[in-house]
C-alpha positions as CSV (number, residue, x, y, z in Angstrom):
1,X,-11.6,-13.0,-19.5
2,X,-14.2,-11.5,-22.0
3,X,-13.3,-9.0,-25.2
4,X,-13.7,-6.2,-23.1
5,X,-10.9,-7.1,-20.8
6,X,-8.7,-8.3,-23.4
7,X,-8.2,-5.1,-25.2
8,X,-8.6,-3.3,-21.8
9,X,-5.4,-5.2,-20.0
10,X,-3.8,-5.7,-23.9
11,X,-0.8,-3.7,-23.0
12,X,-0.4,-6.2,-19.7
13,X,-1.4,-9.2,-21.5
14,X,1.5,-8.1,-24.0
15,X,4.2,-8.5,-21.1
16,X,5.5,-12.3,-21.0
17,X,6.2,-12.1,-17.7
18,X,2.3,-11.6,-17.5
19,X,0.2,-12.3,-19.7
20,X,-3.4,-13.7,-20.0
21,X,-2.5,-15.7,-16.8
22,X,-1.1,-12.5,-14.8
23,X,-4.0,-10.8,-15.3
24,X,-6.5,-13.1,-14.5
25,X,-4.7,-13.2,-11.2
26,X,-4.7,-9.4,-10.7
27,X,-8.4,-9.6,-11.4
28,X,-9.4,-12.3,-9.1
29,X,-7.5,-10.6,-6.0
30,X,-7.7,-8.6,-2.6
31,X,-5.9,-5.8,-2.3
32,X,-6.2,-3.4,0.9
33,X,-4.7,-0.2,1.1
34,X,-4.8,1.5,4.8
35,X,-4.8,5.6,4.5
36,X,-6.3,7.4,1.3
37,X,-4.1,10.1,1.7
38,X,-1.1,11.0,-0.1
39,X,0.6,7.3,-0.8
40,X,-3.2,5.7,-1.0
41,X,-4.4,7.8,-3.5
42,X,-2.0,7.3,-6.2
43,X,-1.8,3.5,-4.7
44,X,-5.3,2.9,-5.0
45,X,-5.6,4.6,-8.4
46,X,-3.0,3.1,-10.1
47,X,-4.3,-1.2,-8.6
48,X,-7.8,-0.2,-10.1
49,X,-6.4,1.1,-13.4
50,X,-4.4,-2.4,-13.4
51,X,-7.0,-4.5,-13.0
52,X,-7.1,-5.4,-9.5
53,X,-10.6,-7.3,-8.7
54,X,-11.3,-6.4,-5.5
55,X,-9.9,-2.9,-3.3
56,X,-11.0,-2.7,0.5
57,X,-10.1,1.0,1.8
58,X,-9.9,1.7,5.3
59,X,-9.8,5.5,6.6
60,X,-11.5,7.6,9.3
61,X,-10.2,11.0,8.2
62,X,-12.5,13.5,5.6
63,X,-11.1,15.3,3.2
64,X,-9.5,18.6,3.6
65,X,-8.7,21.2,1.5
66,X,-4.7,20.8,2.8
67,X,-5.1,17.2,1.6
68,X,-5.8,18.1,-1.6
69,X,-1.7,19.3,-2.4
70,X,-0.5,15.8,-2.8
71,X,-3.8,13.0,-2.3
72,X,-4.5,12.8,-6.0
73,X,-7.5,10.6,-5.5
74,X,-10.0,13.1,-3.6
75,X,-10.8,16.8,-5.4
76,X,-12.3,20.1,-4.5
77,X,-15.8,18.3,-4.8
78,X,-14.7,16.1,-2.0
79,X,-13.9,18.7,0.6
80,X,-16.0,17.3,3.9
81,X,-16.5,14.0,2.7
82,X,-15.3,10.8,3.8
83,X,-11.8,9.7,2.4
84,X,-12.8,6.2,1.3
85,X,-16.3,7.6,-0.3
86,X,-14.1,10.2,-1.9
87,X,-11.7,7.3,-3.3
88,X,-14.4,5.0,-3.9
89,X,-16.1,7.5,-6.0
90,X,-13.1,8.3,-8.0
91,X,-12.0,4.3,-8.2
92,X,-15.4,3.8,-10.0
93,X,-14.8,6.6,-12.7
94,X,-12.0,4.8,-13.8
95,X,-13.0,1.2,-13.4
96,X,-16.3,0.2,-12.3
97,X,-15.2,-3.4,-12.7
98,X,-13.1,-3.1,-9.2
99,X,-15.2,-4.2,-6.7
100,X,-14.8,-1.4,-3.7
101,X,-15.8,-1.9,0.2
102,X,-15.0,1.0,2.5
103,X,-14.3,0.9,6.1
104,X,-14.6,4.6,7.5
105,X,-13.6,3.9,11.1
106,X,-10.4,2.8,13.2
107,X,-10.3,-0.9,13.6
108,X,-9.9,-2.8,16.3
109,X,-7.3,-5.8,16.7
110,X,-10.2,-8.3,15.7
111,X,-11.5,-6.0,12.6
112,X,-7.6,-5.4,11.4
113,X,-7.3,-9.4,11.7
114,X,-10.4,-9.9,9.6
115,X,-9.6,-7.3,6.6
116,X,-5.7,-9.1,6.4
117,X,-7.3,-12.6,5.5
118,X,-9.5,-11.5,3.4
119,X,-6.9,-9.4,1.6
120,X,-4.2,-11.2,-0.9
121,X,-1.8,-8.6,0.1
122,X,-2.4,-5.0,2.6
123,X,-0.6,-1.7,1.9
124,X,0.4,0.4,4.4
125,X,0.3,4.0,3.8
126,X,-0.3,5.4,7.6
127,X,1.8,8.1,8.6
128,X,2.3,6.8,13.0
129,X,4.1,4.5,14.3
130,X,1.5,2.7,16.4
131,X,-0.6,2.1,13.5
132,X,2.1,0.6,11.7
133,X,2.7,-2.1,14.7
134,X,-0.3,-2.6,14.5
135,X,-0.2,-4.0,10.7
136,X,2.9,-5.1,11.2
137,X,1.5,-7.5,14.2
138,X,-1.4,-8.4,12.0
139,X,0.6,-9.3,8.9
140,X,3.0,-11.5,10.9
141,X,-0.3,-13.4,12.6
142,X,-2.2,-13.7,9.0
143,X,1.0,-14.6,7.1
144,X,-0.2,-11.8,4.6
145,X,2.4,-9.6,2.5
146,X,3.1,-5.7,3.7
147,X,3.7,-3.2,1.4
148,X,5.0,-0.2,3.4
149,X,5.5,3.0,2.5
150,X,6.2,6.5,4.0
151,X,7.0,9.8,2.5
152,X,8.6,13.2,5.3
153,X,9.8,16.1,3.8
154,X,11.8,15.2,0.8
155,X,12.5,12.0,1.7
156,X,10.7,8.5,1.4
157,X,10.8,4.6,1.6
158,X,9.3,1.6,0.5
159,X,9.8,-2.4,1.2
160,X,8.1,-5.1,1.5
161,X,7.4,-7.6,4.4
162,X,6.4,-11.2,3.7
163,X,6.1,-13.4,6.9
164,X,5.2,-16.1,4.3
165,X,9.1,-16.6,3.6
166,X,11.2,-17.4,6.6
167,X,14.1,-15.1,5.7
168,X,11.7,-12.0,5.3
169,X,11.5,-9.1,7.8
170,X,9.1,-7.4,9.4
171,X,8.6,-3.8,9.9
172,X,9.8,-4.2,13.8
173,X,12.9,-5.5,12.3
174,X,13.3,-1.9,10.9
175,X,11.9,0.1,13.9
176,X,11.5,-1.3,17.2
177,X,8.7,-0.7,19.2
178,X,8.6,2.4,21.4
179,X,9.8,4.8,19.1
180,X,7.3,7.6,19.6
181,X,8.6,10.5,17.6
182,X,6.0,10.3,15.0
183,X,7.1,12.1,11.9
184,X,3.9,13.0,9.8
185,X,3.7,15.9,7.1
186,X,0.8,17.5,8.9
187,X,3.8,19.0,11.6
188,X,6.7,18.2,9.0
189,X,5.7,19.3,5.3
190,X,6.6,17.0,2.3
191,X,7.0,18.3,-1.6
192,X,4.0,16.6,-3.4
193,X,4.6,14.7,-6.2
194,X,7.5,12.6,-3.5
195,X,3.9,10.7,-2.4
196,X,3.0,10.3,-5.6
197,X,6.5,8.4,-6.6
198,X,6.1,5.7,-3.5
199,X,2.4,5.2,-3.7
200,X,3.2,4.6,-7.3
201,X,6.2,2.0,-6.0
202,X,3.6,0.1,-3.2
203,X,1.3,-0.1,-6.1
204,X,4.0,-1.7,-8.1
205,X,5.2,-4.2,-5.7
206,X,1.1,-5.5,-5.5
207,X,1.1,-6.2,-8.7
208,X,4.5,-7.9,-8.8
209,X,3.3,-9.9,-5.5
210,X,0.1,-11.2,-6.8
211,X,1.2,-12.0,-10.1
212,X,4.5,-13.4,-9.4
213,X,6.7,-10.6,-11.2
214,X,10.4,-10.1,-10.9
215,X,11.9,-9.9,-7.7
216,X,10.3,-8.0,-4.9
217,X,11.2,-5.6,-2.7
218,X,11.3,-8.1,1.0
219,X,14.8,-7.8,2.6
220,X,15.1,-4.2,0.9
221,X,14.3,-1.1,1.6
222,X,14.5,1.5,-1.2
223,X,15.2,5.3,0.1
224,X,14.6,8.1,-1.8
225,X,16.1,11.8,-1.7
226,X,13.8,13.8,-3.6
227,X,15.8,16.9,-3.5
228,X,18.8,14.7,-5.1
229,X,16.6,12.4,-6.6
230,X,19.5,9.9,-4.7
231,X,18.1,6.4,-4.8
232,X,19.2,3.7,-2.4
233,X,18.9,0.3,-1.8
234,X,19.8,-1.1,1.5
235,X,19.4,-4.4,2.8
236,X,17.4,-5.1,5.9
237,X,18.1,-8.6,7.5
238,X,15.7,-10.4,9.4
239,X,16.4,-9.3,13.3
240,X,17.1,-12.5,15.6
241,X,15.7,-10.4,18.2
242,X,12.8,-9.0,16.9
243,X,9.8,-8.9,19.5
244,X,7.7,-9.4,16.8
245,X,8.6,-12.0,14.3
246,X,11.3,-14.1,16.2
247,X,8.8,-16.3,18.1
248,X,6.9,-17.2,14.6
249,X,7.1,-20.2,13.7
């Protein structure tokens, strides 16, 4: 770590549960965040600001000026443009250190499968069910952490699934498969700054799961009531029956 990065990651380096060694590990990993829109952008914002070495964003959506309420990371400027060059721009204002690739089309199975072992850990900030099965399938196959996030309304969640520990989760264990009643704030609404406060979490629980911080949030999912500001933590127990992750090894 040069001079530069010393007094730029000093109030890090000043944590003991990080230190010199934390950091180094933020700066040497992979971090994927799936959706720039309201949860990525303060996500992907606050993992380049901390140090994170490498970001891969994955969108297909341009920006819209109804995006531009709540998904911090893209600004008038942006309108038309792709979501991920719009981040990507934005990422290297504030640290031209984080090395950012952009994927600006769906992926297929093979391409999801790729971007999870490359990536240390993937966040999840889609807003449709099927998407999320199919991260949740790809985590489970790449043993790769999850950080999931969703925001409706005033109301919002965020755990963690890690298929690398036996006891964990995964995201079918919450939801089964089939559940087609997408719930997305484009048909819904949701109160702004509510994105901001679990892209902000997801972003926290990287950095805790690359660096080894404090306890995590697998086995736990922590729901939010924005109008009430009501926060709850629930345990989620690893489903016996799950479709997805019972059959893992």
């Amino acid at each position: 770590m040069n001079d530069d990065n010393l007094l730029r990651y000093s109030r890090h380096i000043m944590l003991p549960e990080l230190d010199i060694k934390g950091q180094e590990d933020l700066l040497s990993a992979t971090a994927t965040i799936i959706g720039l829109g309201g949860l990525g952008s303060p996500a992907a914002i606050y993992l380049a600001a901390s140090g994170i070495g490498s970001l891969i964003l994955v969108d297909d959506d341009r920006v819209e000026n109804s995006n531009l309420q709540r998904q911090i990371i893209h600004t008038e400027d942006s309108i038309g443009e792709d979501k991920v060059d719009s981040a990507k721009k934005t990422i290297s204002e504030i640290s031209n250190a984080t090395k950012v690739s952009t994927i600006n089309h769906r992926l297929t199975d093979e391409e999801l499968l790729s971007v999870f072992k490359r990536s240390d850990v993937v966040l999840d900030a889609t807003d449709n069910y099927s998407t999320r099965y199919s991260l949740n399938k790809a985590s489970l196959e790449t043993q790769t952490p999850l950080v999931s996030g969703a925001a409706i309304r005033f109301e919002g969640q965020v755990t963690v699934f890690d298929p690398r520990l036996d006891s964990s989760p995964c995201y079918q264990c919450l939801y089964r498969e089939g559940n087609d009643a997408d719930l997305n704030c484009s048909e819904n609404g949701v109160i702004a700054p509510l994105t901001g406060i679990i892209g902000t979490m997801q972003a926290m629980e990287t950095l805790k799961l690359i660096a080894g911080l404090g306890e995590n949030l697998t086995g736990i999912v922590l729901y939010i009531d924005a109008k009430r500001m009501d926060i709850r933590r629930l345990k989620l127990a690893k489903d016996p029956n799950c479709p997805a992750c019972k059959t893992l090894p």
